[in-house]
SETI-791281 format. One record per residue (C-alpha): residue number from 1; x, z, y. Coordinates in pm, 1 decimal, padded with zeros to 6 digits. Each point is the difference from the previous one (the first is absolute). Layout:
N
NUM:X:Z:Y
...
This chain:
397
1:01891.5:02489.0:00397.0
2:00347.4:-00081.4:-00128.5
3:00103.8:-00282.4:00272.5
4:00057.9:00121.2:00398.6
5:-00325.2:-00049.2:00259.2
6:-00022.8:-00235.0:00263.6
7:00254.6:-00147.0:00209.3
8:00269.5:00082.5:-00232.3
9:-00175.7:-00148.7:-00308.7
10:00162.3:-00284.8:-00133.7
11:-00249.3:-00244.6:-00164.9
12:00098.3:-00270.2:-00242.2
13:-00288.6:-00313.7:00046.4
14:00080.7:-00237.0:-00323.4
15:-00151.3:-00305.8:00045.6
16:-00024.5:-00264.2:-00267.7
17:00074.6:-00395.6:00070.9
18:-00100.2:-00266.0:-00150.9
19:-00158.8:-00315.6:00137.9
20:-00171.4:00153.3:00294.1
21:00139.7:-00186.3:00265.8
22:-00321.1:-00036.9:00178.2
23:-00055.3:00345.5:-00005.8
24:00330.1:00175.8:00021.6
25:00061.7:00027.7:00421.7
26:-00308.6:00128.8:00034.9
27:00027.7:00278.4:-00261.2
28:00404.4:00054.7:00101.2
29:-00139.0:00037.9:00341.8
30:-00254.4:00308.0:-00087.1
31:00274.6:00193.5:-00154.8
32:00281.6:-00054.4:00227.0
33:-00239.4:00103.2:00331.3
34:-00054.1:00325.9:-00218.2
35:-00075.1:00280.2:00307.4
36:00220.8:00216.0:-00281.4
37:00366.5:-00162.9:00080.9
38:00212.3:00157.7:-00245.7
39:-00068.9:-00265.6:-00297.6
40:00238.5:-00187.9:-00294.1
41:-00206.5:-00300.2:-00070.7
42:00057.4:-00189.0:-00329.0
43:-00069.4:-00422.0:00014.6
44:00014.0:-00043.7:-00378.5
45:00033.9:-00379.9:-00061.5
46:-00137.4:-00045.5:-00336.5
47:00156.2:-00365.8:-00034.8
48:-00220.4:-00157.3:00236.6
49:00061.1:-00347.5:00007.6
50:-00154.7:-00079.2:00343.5
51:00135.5:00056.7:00321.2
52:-00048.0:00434.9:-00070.3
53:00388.6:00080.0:-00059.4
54:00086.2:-00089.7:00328.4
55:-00312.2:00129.8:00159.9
56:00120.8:00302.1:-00171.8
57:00364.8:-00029.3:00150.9
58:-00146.6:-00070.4:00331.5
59:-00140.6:00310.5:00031.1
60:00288.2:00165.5:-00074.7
61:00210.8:-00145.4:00263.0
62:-00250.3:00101.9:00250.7
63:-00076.1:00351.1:-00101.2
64:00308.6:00236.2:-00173.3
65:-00262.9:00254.1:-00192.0
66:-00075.4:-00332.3:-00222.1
67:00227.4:-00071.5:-00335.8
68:-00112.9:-00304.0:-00226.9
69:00033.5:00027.7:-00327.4
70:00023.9:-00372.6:-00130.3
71:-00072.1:-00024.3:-00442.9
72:-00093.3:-00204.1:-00294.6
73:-00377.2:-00054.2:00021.8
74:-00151.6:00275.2:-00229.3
75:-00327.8:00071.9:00123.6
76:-00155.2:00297.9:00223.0
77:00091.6:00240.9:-00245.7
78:00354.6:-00109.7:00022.4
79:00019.5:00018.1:00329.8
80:-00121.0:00297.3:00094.1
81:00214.3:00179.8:-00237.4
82:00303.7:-00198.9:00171.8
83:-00129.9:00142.0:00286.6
84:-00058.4:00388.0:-00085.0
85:00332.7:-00036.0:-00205.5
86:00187.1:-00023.9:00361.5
87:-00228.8:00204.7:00214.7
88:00186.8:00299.9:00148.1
89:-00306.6:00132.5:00214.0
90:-00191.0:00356.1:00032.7
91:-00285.7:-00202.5:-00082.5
92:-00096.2:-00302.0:-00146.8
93:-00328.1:-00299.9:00058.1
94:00005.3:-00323.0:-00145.4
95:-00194.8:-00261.4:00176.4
96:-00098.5:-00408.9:-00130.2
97:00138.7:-00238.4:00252.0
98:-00332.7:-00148.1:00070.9
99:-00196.6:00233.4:00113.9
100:00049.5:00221.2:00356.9
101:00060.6:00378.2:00047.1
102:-00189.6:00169.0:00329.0
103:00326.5:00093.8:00206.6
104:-00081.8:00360.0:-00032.2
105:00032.5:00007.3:-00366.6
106:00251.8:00215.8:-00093.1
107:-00039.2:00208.8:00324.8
108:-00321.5:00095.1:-00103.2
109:00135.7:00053.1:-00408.6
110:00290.6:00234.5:00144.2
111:-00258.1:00230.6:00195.5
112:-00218.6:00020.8:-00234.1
113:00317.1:00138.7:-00281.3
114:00018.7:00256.9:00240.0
115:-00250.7:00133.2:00094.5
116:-00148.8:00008.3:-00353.7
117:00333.6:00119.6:-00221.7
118:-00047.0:-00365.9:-00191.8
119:00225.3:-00211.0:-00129.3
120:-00232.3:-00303.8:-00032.8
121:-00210.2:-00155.8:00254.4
122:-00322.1:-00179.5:-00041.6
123:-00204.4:-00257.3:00233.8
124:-00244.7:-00213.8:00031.7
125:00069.8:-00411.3:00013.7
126:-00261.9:-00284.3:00100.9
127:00004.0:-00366.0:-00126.6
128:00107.4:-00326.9:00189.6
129:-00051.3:-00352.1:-00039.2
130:00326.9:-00247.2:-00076.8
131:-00045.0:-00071.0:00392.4
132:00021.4:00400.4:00035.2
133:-00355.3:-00028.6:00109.5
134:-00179.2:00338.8:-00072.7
135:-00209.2:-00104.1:-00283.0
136:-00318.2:00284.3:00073.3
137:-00029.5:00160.5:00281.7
138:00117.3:00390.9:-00025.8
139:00027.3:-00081.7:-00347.5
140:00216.6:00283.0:-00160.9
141:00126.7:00032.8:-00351.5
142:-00112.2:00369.4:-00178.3
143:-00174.5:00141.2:00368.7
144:00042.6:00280.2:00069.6
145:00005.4:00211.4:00357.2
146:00208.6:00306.2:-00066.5
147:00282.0:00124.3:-00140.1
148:00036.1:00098.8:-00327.0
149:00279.2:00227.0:-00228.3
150:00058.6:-00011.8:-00327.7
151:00228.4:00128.7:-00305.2
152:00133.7:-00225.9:-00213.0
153:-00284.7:00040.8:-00277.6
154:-00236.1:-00037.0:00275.2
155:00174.8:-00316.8:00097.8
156:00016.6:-00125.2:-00331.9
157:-00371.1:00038.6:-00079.6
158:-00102.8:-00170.4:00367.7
159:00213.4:-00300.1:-00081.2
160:-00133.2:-00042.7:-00358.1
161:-00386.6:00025.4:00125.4
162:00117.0:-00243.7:00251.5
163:-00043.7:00192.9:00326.2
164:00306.0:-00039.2:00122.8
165:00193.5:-00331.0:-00000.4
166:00304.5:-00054.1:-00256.2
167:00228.6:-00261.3:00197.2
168:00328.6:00091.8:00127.1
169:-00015.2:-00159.7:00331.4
170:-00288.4:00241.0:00061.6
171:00181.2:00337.3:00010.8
172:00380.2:00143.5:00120.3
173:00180.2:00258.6:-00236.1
174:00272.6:00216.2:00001.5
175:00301.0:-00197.9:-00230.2
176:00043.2:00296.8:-00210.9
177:-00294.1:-00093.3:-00143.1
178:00122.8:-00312.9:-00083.6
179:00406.5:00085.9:-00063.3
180:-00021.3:00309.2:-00185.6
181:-00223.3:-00151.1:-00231.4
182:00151.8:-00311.6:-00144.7
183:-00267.2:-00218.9:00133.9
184:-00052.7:-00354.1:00003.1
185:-00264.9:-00266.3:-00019.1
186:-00022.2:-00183.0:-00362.0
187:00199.4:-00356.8:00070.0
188:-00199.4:-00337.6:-00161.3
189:-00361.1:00129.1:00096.5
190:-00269.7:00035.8:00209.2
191:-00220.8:00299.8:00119.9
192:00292.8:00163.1:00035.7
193:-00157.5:00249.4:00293.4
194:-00253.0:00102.5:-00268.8
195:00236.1:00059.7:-00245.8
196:00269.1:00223.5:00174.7
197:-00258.3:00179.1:00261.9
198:-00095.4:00278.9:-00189.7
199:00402.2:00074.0:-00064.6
200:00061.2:00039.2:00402.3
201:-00295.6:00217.2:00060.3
202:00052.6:00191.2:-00286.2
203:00358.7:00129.1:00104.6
204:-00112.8:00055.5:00349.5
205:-00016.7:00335.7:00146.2
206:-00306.1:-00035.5:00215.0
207:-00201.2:-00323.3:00085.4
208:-00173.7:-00062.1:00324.7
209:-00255.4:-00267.8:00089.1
210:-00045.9:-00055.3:00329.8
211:-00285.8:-00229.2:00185.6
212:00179.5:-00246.1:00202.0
213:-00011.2:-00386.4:-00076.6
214:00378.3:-00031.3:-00017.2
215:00071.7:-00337.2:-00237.1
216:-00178.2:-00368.0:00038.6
217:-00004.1:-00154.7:-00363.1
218:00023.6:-00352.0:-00022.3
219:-00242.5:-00206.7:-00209.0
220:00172.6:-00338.8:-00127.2
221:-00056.5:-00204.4:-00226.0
222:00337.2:-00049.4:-00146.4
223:00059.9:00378.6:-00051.0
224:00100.9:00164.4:-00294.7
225:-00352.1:00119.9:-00156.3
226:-00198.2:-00260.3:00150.9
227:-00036.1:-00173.3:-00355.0
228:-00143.2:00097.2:-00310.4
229:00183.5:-00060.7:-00315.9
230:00041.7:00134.9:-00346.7
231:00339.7:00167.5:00089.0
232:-00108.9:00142.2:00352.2
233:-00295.4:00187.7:-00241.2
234:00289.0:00133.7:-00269.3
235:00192.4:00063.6:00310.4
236:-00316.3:00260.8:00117.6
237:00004.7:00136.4:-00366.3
238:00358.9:00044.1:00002.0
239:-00053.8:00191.8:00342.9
240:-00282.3:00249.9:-00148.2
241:00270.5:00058.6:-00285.2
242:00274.9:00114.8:00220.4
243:-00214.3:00215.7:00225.9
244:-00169.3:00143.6:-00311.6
245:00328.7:00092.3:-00132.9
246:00127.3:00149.0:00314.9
247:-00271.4:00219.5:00058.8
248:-00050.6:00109.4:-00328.5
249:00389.5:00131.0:-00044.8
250:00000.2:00138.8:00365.2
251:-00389.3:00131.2:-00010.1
252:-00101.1:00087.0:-00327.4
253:-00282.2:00198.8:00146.6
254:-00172.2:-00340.1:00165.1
255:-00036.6:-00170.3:-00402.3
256:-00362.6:00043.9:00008.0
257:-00021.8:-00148.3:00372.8
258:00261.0:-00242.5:-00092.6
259:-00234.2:-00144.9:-00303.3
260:-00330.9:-00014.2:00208.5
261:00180.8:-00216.8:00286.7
262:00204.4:-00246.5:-00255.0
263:-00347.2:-00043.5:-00178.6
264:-00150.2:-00080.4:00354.0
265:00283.1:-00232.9:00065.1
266:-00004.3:-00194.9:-00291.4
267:-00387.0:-00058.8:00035.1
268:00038.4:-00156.7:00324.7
269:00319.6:-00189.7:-00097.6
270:-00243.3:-00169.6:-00333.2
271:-00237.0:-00084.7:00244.0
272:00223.6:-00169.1:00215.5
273:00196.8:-00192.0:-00306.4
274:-00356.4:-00096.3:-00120.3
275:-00084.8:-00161.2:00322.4
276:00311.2:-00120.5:00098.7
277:00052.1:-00179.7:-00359.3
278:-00311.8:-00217.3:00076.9
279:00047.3:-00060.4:00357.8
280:00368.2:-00070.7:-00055.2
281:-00020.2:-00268.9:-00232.8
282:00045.1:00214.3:-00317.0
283:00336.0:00121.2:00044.0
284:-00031.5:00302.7:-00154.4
285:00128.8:00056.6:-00357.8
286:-00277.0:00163.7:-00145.8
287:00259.4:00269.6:-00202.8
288:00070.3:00128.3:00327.6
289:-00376.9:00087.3:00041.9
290:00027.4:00107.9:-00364.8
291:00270.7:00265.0:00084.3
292:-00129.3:00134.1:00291.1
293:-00355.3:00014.6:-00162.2
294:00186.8:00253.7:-00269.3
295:00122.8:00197.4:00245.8
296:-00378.0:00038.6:00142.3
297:-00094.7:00119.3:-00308.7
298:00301.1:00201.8:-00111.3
299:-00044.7:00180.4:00357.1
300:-00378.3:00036.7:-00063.3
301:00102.1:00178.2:-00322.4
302:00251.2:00226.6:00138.5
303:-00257.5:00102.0:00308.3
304:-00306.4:00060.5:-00282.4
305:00239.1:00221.1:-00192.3
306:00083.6:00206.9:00271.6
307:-00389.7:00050.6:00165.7
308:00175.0:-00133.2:00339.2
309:-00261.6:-00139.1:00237.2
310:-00029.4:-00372.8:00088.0
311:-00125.3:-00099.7:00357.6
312:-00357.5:-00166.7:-00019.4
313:00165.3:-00300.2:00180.1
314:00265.3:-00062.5:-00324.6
315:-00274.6:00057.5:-00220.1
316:-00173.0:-00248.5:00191.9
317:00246.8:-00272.3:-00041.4
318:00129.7:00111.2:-00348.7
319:-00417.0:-00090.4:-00116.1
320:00030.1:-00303.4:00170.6
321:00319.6:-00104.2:-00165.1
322:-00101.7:00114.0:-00339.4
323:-00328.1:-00205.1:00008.5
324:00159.6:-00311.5:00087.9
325:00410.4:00037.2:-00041.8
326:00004.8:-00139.0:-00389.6
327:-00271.7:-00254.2:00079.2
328:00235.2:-00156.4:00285.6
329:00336.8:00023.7:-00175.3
330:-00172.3:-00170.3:-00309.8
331:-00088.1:-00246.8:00240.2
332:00365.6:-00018.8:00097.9
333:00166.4:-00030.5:-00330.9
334:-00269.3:-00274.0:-00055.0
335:00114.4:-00203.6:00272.7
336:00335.2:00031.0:-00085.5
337:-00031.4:-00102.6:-00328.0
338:-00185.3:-00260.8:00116.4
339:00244.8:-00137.6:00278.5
340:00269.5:00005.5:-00279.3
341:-00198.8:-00171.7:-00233.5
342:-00079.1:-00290.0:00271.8
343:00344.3:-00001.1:00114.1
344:00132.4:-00075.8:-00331.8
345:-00303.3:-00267.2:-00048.8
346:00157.5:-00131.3:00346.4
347:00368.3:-00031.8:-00146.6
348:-00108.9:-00165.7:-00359.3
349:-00228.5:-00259.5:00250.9
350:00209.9:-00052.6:00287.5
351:00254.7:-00053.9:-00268.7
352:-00195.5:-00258.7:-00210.1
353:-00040.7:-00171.1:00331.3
354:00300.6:-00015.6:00122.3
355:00123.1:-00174.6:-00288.5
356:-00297.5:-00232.4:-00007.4
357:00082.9:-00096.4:00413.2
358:00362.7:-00059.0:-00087.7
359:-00133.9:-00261.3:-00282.3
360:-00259.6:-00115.7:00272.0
361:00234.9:-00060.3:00258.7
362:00284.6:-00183.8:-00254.3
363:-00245.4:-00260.7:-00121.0
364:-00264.7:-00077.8:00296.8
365:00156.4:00237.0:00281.8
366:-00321.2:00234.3:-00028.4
367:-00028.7:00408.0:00088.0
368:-00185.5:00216.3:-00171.4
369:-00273.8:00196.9:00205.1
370:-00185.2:00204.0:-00287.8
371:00138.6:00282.6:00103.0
372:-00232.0:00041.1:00372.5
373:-00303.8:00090.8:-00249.8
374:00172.8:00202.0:-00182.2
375:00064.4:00242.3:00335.1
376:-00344.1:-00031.2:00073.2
377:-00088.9:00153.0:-00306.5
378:00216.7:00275.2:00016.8
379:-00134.0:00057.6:00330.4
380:-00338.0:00041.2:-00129.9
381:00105.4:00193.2:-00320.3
382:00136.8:00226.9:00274.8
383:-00328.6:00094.8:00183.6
384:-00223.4:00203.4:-00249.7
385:00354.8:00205.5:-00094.0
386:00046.2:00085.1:00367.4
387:-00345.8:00066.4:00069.8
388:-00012.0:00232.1:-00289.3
389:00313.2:00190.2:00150.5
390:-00183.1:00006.9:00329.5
391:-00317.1:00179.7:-00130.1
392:00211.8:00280.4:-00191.9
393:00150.4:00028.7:00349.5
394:-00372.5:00029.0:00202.0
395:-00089.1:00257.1:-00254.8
396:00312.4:00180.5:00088.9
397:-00049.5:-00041.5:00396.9
């Protein structure tokens, strides 16, 4: 391990601001009661425009190891990189202002770099409501009961099968990691943990994972991936580009594992924009679906040609998508040719009767009120196209 042990460790906490003024005492309050003392904390005001910038300054005044860092709004991205930019610690943990660190974090991070030769610390984190009411009951995210060790390959391979957890709140690292490789998180989009995770456990020397519940995540309803859109789901393809990329030019020897996981990934992420484009009022452009569906099959190509193995449960899925996939997006373009067609129909009426009311209301001071039936019948045009969508969905599900 490159940074010192214990006591003497300095650790950098970067925490992120930005409208959390509920939230923010409470999660302040975790990190500065730290049991490990010797901390430089980071308030990153991202341009909050609520009462957060002096929260922020508050803080300071009352406890010396705190420096705010006050900046343009520019998203998470931006801020953590605003944040690691002026971090001078031995080690380094970023943490979202509204959620709450157990006080023995980083006590329990630093023991666990030395007495396992690792450089980046693992642990376990449970969920809370927006009251910071324990949603389930000795609920923990990725159990597990011992500790575990792994190389970087190892590491790599765990994160893409999803047994261990890719968010940056939920592990402390040495900063070499982060400074000596000209890191930073990609600025204008989301999924950012996803798509820089692989890069920090890659350059690691040794990872540990170690049991304890250590971080309480906050479900809200504002956050930042609480919503589905069209961008958040290029965002998530954008994400399994970069960490493609980085693992291919660091691990050339994990291509074949590489493929099989993007392929699993991109199944689940079609079934998800499949049922999410029906349930969220059709908001998803159907080229989207297009391009990741040619990925699918360009990745399908790549794993036949090669004899690599795919897990029954992607096979699984991948039928399931194949029977039904074309059917639904079909259904899709349908509707949307349809909805453009009717809103056009809408203009040329609502038009027509606009200029009949204004000749209505000159000579006997009438309105025009055609238009109420015309709603009503694109209401009902709008049933059988949904329910179509919906059934390419069920087969799906």
């Amino acid at each position: 391990m490159t940074a010192h042990t214990d006591e003497d460790t300095l650790v950098s906490v970067i925490v992120p601001v930005y409208k959390v003024e509920q939230y923010l005492d409470e999660c302040v309050e975790g990190i500065v009661g730290q049991t490990h003392r010797n901390l430089e904390i980071l308030l990153v005001d991202d341009g909050s425009p609520d009462q957060c910038p002096a929260m922020c300054d508050a803080w300071a005044a009352k406890d010396g190891r705190i420096r705010v860092i006050h900046k343009k709004n520019g998203g998470l991205s931006d801020a953590r990189n605003a944040g690691l930019e002026r971090a001078t610690g031995d080690c380094i943990y970023f943490v979202d202002s509204d959620d709450m660190v157990d006080p023995r974090l980083i006590e329990h991070c630093l023991t666990a770099m030395r007495e396992h030769d690792a450089d980046l610390v693992m642990f376990q984190f449970d969920t809370i409501s927006e009251n910071g009411v324990p949603l389930i009951s000795d609920y923990k995210h990725n159990d597990f009961d011992e500790v575990m060790v792994m190389t970087p390959v190892e590491g790599i391979k765990a994160q893409l099968k999803a047994e261990i957890d890719g968010y940056f709140w939920s592990f402390l690292a040495a900063t070499p990691i982060y400074k000596d490789h000209d890191f930073s998180f990609p600025v204008g989009r989301k999924i950012e943990d996803m798509a820089r995770i692989c890069n920090v456990i890659g350059e690691s020397h040794r990872i540990v994972r170690i049991p304890e519940v250590l971080y309480h995540y906050r479900l809200r309803g504002g956050s930042i991936t609480s919503a589905w859109s069209p961008q958040l789901m290029r965002d998530w393809m954008k994400a399994a580009d970069d960490r493609e990329t980085y693992i291919l030019e660091r691990y050339p020897e994990l291509k074949g594992f590489m493929r099989l996981q993007q392929l699993t990934f991109f199944a689940n992420l079609d079934y998800e924009t499949i049922r999410q484009t029906v349930t969220a009022s059709l908001n998803i452009d159907p080229e989207d679906a297009d391009e990741m569906r040619r990925r699918i099959d360009r990745l399908r190509r790549d794993i036949a040609d090669n004899h690599d193995e795919v897990p029954e449960s992607t096979r699984s899925l991948l039928d399931l998508l194949r029977d039904s996939v074309d059917d639904a997006v079909d259904d899709f373009k349908e509707m949307r040719d349809d909805w453009k067609r009717i809103g056009r129909g809408w203009k040329e009426y609502m038009h027509e009767r606009t200029e009949q009311a204004g000749q209505n209301q000159a000579e006997h001071g009438k309105t025009g009120r055609d238009g109420i039936g015309l709603a009503g019948r694109i209401a009902h045009a709008a049933n059988p196209l949904r329910k179509s969508g919906q059934s390419a969905v069920d087969e799906v599900r």
